[in-house]
C-alpha positions in Angstrom: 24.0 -86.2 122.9 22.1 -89.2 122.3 24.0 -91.8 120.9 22.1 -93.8 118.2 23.6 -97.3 116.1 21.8 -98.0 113.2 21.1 -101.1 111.3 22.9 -100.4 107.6 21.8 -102.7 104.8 23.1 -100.8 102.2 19.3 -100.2 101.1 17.2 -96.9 101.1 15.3 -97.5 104.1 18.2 -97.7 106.2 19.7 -94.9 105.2 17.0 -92.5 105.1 16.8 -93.8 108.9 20.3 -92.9 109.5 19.8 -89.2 107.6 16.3 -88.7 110.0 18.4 -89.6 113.1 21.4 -87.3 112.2 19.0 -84.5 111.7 17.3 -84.8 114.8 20.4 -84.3 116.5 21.7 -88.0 117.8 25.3 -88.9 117.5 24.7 -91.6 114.8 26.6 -94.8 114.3 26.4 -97.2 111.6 26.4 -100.9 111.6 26.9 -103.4 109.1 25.6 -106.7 109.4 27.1 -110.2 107.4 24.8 -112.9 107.9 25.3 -115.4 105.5 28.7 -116.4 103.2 27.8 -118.2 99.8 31.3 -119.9 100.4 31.2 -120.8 103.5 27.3 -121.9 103.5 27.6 -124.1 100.2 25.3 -122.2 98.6 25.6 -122.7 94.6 22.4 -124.5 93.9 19.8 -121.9 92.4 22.0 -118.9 93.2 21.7 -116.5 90.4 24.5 -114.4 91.7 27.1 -117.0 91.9 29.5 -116.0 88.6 29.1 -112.7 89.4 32.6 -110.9 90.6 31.3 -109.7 93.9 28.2 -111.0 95.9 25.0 -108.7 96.9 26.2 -108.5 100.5 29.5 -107.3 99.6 27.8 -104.9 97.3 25.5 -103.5 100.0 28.1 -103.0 102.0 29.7 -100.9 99.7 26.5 -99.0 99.5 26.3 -98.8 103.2 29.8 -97.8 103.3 29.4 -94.8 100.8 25.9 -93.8 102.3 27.9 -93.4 105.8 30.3 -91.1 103.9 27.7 -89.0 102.7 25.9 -88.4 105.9 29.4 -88.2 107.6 28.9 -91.1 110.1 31.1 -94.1 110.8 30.5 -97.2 109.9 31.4 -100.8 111.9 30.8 -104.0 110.3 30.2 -107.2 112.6 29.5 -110.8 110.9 27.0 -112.8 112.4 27.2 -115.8 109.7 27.6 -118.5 112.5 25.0 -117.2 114.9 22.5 -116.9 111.6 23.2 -120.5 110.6 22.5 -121.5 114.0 19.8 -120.1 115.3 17.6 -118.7 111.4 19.1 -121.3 108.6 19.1 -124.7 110.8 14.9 -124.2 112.0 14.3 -123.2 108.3 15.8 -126.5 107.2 14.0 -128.4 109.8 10.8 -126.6 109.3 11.3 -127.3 105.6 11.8 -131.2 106.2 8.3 -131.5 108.0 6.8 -130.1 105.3 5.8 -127.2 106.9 6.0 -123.3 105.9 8.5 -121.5 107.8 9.2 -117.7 107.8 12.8 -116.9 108.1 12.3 -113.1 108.1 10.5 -113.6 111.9 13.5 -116.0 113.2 15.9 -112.8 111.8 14.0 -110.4 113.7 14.2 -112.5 117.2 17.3 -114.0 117.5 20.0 -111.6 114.6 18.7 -108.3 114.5 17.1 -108.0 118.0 19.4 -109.9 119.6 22.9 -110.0 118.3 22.8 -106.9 116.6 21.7 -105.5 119.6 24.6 -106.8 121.9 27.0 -105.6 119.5 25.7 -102.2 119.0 25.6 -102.2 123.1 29.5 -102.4 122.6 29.3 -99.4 120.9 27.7 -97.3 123.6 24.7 -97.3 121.9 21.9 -95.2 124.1 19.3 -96.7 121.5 19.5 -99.2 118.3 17.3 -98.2 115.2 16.4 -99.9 112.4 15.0 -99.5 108.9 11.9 -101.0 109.8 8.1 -100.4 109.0 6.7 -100.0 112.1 5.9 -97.5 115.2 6.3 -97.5 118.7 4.5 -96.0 121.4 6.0 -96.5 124.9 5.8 -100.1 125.1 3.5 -101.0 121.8 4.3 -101.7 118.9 2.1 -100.0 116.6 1.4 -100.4 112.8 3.0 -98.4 110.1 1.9 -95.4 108.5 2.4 -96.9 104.9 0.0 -100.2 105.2 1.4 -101.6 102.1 5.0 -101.9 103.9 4.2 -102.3 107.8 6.4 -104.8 108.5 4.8 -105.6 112.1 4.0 -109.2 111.2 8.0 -110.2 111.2 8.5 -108.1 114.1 5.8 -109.9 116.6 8.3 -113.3 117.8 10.8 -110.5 119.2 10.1 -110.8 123.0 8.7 -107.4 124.1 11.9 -106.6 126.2 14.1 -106.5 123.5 12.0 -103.6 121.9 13.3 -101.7 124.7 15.2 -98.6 123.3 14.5 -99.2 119.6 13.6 -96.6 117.2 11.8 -96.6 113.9 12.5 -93.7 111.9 10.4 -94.2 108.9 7.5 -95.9 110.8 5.8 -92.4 110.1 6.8 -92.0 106.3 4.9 -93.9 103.6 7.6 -95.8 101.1 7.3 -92.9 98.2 8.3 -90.4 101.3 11.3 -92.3 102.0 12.5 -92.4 98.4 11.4 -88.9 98.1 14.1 -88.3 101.0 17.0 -90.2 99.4 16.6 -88.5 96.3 16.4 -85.1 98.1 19.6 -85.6 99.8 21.3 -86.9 96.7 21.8 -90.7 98.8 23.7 -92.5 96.2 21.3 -95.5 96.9 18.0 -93.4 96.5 16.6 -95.5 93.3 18.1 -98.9 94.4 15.3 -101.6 94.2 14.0 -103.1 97.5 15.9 -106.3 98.6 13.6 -109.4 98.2 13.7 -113.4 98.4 15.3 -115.0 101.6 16.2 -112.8 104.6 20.1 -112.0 104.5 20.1 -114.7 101.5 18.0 -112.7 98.4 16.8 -114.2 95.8 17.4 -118.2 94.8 15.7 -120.7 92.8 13.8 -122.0 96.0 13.8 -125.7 94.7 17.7 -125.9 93.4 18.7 -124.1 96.6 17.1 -126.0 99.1 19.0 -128.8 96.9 22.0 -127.6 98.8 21.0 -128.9 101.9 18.2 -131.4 101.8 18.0 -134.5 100.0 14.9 -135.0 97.8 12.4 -137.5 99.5 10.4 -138.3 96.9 6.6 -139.6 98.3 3.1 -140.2 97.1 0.5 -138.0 95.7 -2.9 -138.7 96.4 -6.3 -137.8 95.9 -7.6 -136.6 98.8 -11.4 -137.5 98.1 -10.5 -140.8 96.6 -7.4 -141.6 98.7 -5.8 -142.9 95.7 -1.8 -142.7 94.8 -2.3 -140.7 91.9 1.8 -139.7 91.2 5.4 -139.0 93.0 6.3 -135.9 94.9 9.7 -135.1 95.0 9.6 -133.9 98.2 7.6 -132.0 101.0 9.2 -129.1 101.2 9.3 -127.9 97.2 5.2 -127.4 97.2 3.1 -124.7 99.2 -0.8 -125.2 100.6 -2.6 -123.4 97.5 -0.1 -124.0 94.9 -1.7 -124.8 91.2 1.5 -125.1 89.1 4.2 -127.6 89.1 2.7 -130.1 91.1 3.8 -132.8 89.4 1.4 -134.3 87.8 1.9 -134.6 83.9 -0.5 -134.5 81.7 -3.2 -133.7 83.9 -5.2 -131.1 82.7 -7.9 -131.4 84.9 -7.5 -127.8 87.9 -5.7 -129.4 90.7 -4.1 -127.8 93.3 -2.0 -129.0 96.5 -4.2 -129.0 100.2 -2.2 -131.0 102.4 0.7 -132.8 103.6 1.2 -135.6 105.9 5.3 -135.4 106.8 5.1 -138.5 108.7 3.6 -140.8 105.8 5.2 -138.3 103.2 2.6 -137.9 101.5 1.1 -134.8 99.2 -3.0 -134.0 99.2 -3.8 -133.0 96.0 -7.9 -131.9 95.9 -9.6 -131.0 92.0 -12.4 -128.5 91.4 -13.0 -125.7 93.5 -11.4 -124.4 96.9 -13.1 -126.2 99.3 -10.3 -128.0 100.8 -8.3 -124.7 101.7 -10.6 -123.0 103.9 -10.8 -123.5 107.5 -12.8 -121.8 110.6 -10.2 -122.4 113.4 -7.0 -123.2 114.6 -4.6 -123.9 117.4 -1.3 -121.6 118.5 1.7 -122.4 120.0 5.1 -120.9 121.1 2.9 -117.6 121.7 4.7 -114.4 122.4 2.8 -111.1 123.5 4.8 -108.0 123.0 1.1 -106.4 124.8 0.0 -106.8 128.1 -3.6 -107.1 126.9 -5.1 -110.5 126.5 -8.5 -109.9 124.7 -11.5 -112.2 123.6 -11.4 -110.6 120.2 -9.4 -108.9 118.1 -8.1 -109.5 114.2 -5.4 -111.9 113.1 -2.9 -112.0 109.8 -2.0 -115.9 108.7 0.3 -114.4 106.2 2.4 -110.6 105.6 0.0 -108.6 103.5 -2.4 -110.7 104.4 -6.2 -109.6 105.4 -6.9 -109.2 108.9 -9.4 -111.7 109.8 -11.7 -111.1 113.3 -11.1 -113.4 115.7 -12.3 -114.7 119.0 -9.2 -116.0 121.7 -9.6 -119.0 123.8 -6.6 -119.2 126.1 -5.9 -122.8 127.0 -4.0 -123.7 130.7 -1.0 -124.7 128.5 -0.3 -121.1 127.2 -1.3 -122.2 123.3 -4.3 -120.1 121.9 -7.3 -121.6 119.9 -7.9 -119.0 117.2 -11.3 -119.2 116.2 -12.3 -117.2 113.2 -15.4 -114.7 111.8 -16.4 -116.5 108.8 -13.5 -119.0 106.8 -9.9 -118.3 105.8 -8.1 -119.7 102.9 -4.8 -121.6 103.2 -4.0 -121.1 107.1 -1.2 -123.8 107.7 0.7 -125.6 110.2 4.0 -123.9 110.6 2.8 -120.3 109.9 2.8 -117.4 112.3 -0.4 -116.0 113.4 -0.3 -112.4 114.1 -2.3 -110.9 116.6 -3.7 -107.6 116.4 -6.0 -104.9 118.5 -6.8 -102.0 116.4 -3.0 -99.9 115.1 -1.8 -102.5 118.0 0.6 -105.8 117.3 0.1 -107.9 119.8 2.4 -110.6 119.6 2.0 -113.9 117.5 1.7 -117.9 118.0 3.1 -120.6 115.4 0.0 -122.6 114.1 0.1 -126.3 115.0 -3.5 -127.9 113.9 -6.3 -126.3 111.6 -10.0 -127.0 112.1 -13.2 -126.8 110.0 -16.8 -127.0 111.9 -15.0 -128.9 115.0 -12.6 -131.1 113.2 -9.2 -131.2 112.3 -8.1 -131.4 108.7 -6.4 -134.9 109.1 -4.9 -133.6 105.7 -2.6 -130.8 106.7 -0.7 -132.8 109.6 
């Protein structure tokens, strides 16, 4: 008999997982993972939680622990609060300071949940790790998930395509209302539990107060961008997204504004008025690429963002190993610091981190 260690959370996902594996006849093993310690991490700024008698990740254990007692499977618990810090928490923060847009949820996938989880459940004997992922494989693709609206693909495409090497995804083939249909069938005491949501590991904060934890506020200029006039103080970078309309900053402005650029080496926020114009762009430049594929096509489709619409593109592989991205038509709010997903058809093929943004040959000297 196969011997399986799943990925617990204390969620539905997971546990339906563990239930599909069970019945399929592996030996099933569960295992808890502790990423991040409120304490520990001085996070008290913008935590909602923080007066509450026990924390969400002690809860889900609990959940995970009880789940595991249902299905009649041990459960291990293994903290990885250090090896989060180091490796998903410190980029976020340095991301954060350039004033770029970083996404935590692809850092978790590379380095904690296909990498340290993996080693530990190695320990265990595990024959193959699972997770309660939306996604498929296929020998050595990685394929998108039956349910659309939950295909969680775009985190999973920084993993490097060795490390996908005995992983299963139980629900890849179930849409989400399936899943919950399953719980509830089986009587899984966490089958009408709401989804987890805000920062991987983290959950939910008051993103401004919490990043308060950890950087300063650099207050800076905002300016114009057509008149290049200081038209009010940022209070730094990282608290405003490429897009954003609200809470800029600007009082008693009534005028539509909305942010479409940064410059983190002058500090300085690009605010435009009117219409969109300043968020669209026609190309841009990829770095840090990693293909989970062997194919290297001309064309295929790209996501700038999860849930995202997939764009056509054309590929222009440069001697250096970054990827200019040229795309079919414009997209709205690409930006430096986001991951780029590449895809062929059902097919992820891996992703690159986007470094400049072009429109009709140039760059936009505003998002720097």
């Amino acid at each position: 008999m196969k011997k399986v260690v799943v990925g617990m959370s204390g969620g539905v996902d997971s546990a339906v997982a563990a239930y599909l594996l069970k019945k399929d006849g592996y030996d099933v093993i569960g295992l808890f993972m502790r990423n991040w310690d409120s304490n520990v991490n001085g996070d008290f700024l913008g935590n909602p939680n923080d007066p509450n008698d026990i924390c969400p990740q002690e809860q889900d254990y609990n959940d995970a622990l009880k789940v595991c007692k249902q299905l009649d499977i041990p459960l291990h618990r293994v903290d990885f609060i250090k090896e989060y810090w180091d490796y998903v928490f410190k980029y976020f923060l340095e991301e954060l300071e350039k004033g770029r847009t970083p996404n935590p949820d692809m850092l978790c996938n590379k380095y904690i949940k296909f990498d340290a989880f993996v080693k530990e459940a190695r320990k265990l004997g595990a024959d193959y790790i699972a997770t309660g992922h939306y996604a498929r494989t296929k020998g050595s693709k990685l394929l998108r998930a039956k349910d659309v609206n939950k295909d969680q693909t775009y985190f999973l495409a920084d993993v490097p395509a060795e490390n996908f090497k005995d992983v299963l995804f139980p629900i890849g083939d179930y849409d989400k209302s399936e899943v919950r249909q399953i719980a509830k069938e089986q009587n899984l005491i966490i089958a009408d539990k709401k989804d987890s949501t805000g920062i991987c590991f983290i959950g939910e904060r008051n993103f401004q107060k919490f990043v308060e934890n950890y950087l300063k506020p650099n207050p800076g200029d905002i300016v114009d961008v057509e008149t290049k006039k200081v038209i009010g103080t940022h209070q730094g970078l990282m608290n405003y997204t490429i897009g954003q309309r609200r809470n800029v900053g600007l009082s008693g402005d009534s005028e539509r504004h909305y942010v479409c650029g940064k410059d983190s080496k002058k500090n300085v926020l690009y605010i435009a008025y009117g219409d969109s114009k300043y968020l669209y762009s026609d190309e841009c430049l990829i770095e840090n690429v990693n293909f989970i594929s062997s194919k290297r096509p001309s064309f295929c489709t790209a996501k700038f963002r999860y849930r995202g619409e997939d764009h056509p593109v054309i590929l222009e592989y440069l001697e250096d190993g970054n990827i200019k991205v040229k795309y079919e038509g414009l997209a709205k709010s690409v930006t430096p610091g986001q991951a780029c997903v590449l895809y062929l058809g059902e097919e992820c093929l891996g992703c690159g981190f986007i470094s400049k943004v072009y429109k009709d040959g140039k760059e936009l000297w505003y998002l720097k």
